[in-house]
N, C-alpha and C positions, 0 to 999 in steps of 0.2 A: 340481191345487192343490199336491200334494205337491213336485208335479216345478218348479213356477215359483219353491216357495219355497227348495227345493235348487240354485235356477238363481240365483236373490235373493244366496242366502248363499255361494255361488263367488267371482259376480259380485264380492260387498263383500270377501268375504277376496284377489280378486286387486289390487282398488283400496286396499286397506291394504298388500298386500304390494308394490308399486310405488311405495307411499311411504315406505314403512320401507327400504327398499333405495335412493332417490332419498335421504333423510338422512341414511344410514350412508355412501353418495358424497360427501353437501358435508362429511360432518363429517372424511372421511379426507383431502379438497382444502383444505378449512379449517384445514390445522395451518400453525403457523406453520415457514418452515424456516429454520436456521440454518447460518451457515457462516463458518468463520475463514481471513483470508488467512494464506497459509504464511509469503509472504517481506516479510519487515520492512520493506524499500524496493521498488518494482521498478526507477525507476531517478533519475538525478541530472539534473536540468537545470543548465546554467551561460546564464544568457540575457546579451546584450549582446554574444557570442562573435562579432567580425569576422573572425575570424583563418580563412581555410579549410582550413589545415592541420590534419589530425587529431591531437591529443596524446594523447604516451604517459598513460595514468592506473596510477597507485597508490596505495591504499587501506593506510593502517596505520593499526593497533589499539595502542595502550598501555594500561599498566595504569591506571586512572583514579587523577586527581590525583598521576600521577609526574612531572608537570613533564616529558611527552615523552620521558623517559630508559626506560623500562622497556619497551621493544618486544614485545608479543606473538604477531601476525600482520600478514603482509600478504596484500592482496588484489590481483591483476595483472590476472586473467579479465575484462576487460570489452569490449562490443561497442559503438561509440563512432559516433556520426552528427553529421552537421554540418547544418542548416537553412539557408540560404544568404538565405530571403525574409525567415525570422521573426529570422534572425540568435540560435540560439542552437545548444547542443551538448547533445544527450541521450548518456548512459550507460546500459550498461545492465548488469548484473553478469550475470555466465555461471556462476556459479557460486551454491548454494543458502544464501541471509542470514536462515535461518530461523529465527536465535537470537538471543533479545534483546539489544540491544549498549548496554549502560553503560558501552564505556572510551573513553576518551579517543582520537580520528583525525586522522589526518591524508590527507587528500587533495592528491596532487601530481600537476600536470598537465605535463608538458615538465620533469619534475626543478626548474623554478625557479618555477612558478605552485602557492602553498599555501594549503590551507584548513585553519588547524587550531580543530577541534573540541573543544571542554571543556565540562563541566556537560552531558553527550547523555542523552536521557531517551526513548525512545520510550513514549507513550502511546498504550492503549487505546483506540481510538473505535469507535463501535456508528452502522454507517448502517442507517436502517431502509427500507425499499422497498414501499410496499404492492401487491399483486399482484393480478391479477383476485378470485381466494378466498383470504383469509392475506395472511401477512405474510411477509417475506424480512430475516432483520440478517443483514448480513456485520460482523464484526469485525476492523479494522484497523488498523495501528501508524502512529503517525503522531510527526515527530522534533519534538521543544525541544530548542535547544542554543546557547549563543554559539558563532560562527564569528567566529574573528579580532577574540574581545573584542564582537563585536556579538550582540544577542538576536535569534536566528529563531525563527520560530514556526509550523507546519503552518497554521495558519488566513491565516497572509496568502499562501501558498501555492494556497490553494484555490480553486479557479474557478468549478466546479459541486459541487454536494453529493456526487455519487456516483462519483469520482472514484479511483483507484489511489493509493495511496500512493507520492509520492515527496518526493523533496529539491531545493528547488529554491533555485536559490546567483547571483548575480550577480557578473559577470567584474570587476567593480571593489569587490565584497569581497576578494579572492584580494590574498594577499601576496606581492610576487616577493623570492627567496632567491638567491643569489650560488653558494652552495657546499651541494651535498648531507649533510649532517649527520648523516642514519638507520641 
């Protein structure tokens, strides 16, 4: 009798201890994880692009609201594709955009094709992703800015919810320039 009830009381302490260890699993599967993207952009579409020639790109920084005159940086590094079906040109930076950019740009394609950018505001967005157990936000930067006097806006940008941050720019916003100015 002794021995069934010693056999009883195993039994139940191994059936509680498989479910206190089966809890402490979902409850350590159950966090939610997060995670911030590094680079600000990953890269630029120019959609409507016929042209198959690949152009030069450069990327300048001014100090914001210098009216273009106060130059900061430029950026050259980039790896450039052309789509020939969807007829557009992806960009892609080579170099790390991992700090938040409030000045004022200018993008020039061929030295005469310009985007320039005023009012640039990168904001925060929170995607959330629910995953088998928990949750997933990744935090990403997503741009407001007029280009060439017009308002863009990340969300007419966006196709699907969970998408990479980029910039995405139409070959008949682009201003053509005569003479290099910078």
């Amino acid at each position: 009798m002794l021995n069934l009830l010693n056999q009883t009381i195993m039994d139940l302490l191994r059936y509680i201890k498989s479910y206190v260890f089966a809890f402490f699993l979902l409850l350590l599967l159950s966090c939610d994880k997060y995670e911030e993207d590094e680079q600000i952009y990953q890269l630029i579409i120019i959609e409507n692009w016929k042209i198959k020639e690949i152009p030069t790109i450069k990327l300048y920084h001014f100090e914001k609201e210098s009216n273009f005159s106060k130059r900061i940086s430029i950026d050259s590094l980039f790896e450039v594709t052309y789509d020939s079906v969807k007829k557009y040109l992806t960009i892609i930076p080579q170099f790390d955009n991992n700090k938040p950019i409030h000045d004022d740009m200018i993008l020039l394609l061929n030295d005469n094709l310009e985007y320039r950018f005023t009012d640039v505001c990168f904001i925060k967005d929170t995607l959330k992703k629910p995953l088998l157990i928990g949750t997933k936000f990744t935090i990403r930067y997503n741009l407001r800015a007029k280009v060439n006097k017009k308002e863009i806006n990340y969300l007419d940008s966006i196709k699907y919810p969970h998408q990479s941050s980029y910039i995405s720019l139409d070959k008949s916003l682009a201003k053509k320039i005569n003479s290099l100015k910078y």
